[in-house]
C-alpha positions in Angstrom: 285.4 59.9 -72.1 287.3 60.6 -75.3 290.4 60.6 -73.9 293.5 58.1 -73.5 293.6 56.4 -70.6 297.4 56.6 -68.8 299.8 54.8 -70.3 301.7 53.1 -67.2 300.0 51.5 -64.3 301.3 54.0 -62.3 300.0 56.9 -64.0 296.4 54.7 -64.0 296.7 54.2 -60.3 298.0 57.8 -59.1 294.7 58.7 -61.3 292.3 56.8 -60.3 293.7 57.5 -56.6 293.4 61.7 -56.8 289.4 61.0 -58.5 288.6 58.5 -55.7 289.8 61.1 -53.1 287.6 64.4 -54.4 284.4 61.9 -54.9 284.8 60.1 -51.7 285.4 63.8 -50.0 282.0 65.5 -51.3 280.3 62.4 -50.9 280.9 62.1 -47.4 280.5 65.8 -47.3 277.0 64.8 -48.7 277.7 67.1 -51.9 276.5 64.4 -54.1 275.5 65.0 -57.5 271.3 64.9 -58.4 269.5 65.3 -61.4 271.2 67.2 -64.0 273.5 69.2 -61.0 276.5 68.4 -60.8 279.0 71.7 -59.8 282.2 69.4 -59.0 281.9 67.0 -62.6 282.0 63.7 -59.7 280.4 62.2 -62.6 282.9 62.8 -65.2 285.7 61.8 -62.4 283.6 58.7 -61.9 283.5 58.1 -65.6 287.4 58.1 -65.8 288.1 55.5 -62.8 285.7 53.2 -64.5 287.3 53.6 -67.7 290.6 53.4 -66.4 290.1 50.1 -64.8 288.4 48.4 -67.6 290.9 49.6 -70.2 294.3 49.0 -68.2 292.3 45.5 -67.0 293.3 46.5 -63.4 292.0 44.0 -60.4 290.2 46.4 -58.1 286.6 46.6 -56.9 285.2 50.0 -57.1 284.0 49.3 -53.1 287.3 48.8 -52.0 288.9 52.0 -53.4 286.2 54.2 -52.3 285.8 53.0 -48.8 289.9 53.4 -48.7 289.4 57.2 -50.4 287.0 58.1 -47.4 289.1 56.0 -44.7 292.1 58.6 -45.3 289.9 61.6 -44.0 289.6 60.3 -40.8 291.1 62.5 -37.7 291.6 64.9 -40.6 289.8 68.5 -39.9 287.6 68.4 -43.0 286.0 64.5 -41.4 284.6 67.0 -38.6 282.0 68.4 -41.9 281.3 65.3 -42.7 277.4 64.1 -42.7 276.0 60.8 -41.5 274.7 59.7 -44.6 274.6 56.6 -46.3 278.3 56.5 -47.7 278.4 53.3 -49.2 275.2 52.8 -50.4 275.3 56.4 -52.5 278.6 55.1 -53.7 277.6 52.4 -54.8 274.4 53.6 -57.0 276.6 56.4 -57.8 279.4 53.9 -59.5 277.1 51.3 -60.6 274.8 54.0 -62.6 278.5 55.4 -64.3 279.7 51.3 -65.1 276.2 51.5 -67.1 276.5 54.2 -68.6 280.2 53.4 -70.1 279.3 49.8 -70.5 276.2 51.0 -73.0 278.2 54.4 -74.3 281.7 53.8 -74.6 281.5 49.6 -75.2 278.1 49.7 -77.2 276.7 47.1 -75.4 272.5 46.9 -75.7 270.7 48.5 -72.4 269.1 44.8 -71.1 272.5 42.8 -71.9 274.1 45.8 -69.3 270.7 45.7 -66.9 270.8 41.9 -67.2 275.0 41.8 -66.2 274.7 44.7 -63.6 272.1 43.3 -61.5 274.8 40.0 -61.0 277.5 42.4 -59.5 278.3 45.6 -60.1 281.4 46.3 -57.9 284.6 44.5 -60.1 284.4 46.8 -63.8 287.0 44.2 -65.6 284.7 41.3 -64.5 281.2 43.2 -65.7 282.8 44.0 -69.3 284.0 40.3 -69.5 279.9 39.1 -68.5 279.0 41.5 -70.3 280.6 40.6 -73.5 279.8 36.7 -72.9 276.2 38.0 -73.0 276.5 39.6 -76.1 277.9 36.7 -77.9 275.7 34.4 -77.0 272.3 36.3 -76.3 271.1 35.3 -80.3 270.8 31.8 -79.4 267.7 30.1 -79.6 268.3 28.2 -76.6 269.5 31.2 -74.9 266.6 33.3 -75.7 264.4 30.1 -74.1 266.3 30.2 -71.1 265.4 33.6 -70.7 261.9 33.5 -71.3 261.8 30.8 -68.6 263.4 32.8 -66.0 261.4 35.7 -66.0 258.7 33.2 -65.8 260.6 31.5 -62.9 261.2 35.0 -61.3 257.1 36.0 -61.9 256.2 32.4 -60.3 258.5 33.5 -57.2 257.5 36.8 -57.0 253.7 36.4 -56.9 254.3 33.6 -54.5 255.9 35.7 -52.1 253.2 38.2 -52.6 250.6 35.8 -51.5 252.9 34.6 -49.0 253.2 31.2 -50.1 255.6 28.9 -48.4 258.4 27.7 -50.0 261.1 24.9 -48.8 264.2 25.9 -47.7 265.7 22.5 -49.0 264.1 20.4 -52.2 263.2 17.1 -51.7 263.9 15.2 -54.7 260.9 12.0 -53.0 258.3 14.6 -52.9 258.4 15.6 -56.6 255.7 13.4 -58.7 256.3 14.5 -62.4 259.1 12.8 -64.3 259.9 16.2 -65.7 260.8 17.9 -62.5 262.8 14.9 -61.2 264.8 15.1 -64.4 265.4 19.2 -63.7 265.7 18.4 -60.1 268.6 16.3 -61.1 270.1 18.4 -63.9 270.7 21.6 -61.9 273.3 20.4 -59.3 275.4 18.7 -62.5 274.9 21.8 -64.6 275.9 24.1 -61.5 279.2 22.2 -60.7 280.5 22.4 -64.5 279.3 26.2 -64.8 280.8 27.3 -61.5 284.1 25.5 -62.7 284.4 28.1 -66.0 283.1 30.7 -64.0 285.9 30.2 -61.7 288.2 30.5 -64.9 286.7 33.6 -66.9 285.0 31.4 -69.5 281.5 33.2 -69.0 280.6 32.5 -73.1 281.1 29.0 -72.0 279.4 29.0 -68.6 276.2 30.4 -70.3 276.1 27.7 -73.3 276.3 25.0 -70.6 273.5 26.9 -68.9 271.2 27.2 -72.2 271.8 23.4 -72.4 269.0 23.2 -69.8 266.5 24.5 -72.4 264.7 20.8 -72.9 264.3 20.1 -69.2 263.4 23.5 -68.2 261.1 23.8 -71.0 259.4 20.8 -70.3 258.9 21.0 -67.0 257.0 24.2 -67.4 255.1 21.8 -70.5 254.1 19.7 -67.7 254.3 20.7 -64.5 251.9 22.9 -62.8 253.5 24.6 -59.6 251.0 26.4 -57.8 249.2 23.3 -56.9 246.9 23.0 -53.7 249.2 20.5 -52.2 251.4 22.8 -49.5 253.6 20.3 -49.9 253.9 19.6 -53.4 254.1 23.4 -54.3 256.5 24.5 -51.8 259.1 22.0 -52.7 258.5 23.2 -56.8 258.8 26.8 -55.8 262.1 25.6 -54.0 262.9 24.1 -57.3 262.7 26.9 -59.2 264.4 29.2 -56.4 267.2 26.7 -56.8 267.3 26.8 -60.2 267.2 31.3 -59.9 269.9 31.1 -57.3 272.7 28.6 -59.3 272.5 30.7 -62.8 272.2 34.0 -62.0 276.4 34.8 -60.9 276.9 35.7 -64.4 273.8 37.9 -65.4 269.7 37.7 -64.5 268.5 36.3 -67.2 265.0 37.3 -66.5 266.4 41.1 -67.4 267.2 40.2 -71.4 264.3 41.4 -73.4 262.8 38.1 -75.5 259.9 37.5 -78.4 258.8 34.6 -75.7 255.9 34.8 -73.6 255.4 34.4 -70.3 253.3 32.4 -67.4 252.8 32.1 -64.3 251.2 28.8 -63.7 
């Protein structure tokens, strides 16, 4: 990990190319590293392709090379030893737990600002650093930190919901709502969504997620005032829409609910 990365784009490429090849081959030979055993250092192979394309800032996604790597075995003699297992799903835990590791180890990020960007994509490295730097920035922030308290609240709501198999809408109705709170929310999210996916669009995530925090007042005081787990079916399933809603539009850039806070929580 210590070491310089290539200097060219070719070199980077023609590197990340020969790693990509000797992973993808023992993985689909099913010779996939567990635990502390690790005979063929994939790991340290995986650590250098995620390095490389952070540092040289190159635009690939980690599914795309690997599923390439394994696609030039076939009709070869060594894809007759190949197993049947899950290729692309161990690929992807294998590369998501190695973009962790270098995002905490090599960039010094804090474990829930990684956990927090990580669980909102994994697959494009140059993208992750960017989130996960935004996240850094901004993560001190009162607002912020409110905004995060109120989406692990939003996710418990959901959650427990779901466990009790509660139904909720599959589209809000903004006539059903009663409380002048969640008609104010109701009406915030869609504005708020449309200006953050616009700097999202751009690379402005430190933007993106100030825009989000501005939802602080409404979000807090919806949760001031509004009960959602009411008896009325209809009532509570269009709130729980709400707040799935409100989960679904702000979480492309990092799950909030992931970013450990002082706040408490609730699940009314």
């Amino acid at each position: 990990m210590e070491d310089d990365v290539p200097r060219t784009i070719e070199g980077a490429v023609l590197s990340i190319a020969d790693k990509a090849d000797t992973i993808a081959g023992m993985f689909a030979l099913g010779l996939i590293p567990s635990g502390s055993k690790d005979p063929f250092a994939l790991r340290r192979q995986a650590n250098g392709i995620v390095r490389t394309i952070a540092e040289c800032k190159l635009p690939f996604r980690l599914s795309e090379i690997m599923n390439d790597a394994r696609a030039r075995y076939q009709e070869t003699e060594a894809e007759r030893k190949f197993s049947n297992a899950d290729y692309a799903g161990s690929i992807r835990s294998f590369f998501r737990e190695r973009l962790e590791f270098y995002l905490k180890e090599a960039r010094g990020y804090a474990y829930d600002v990684v956990k927090a960007v990580l669980a909102a994509g994994s697959d494009d490295v140059v993208d992750a650093a960017a989130r996960a730097e935004a996240v850094s920035k901004v993560r001190g922030s009162a607002d912020f930190e409110s905004i995060s308290v109120a989406f692990k609240r939003t996710k418990n709501i959901l959650r427990q919901s779901e466990e009790n198999k509660r139904h909720v809408a599959g589209r809000m109705e903004l006539s059903v709502l009663r409380e002048d709170s969640e008609k104010e929310l109701a009406t915030l999210i869609p504005e708020a969504a449309t200006v953050v996916e616009k700097l999202r669009a751009t690379g402005d995530y430190q933007a993106a997620l100030m825009e989000i925090a501005k939802l602080r007042p409404a979000v807090d005081k919806f949760f001031d005032k509004v009960m959602v787990m009411v008896d009325d079916d209809n009532l509570r399933a269009n709130r729980l829409a709400l707040l799935q809603t409100l989960i679904k539009e702000f979480s492309t850039i990092a799950d909030f609910s992931e970013i450990v806070t002082e706040g408490k929580e609730s699940t009314k």
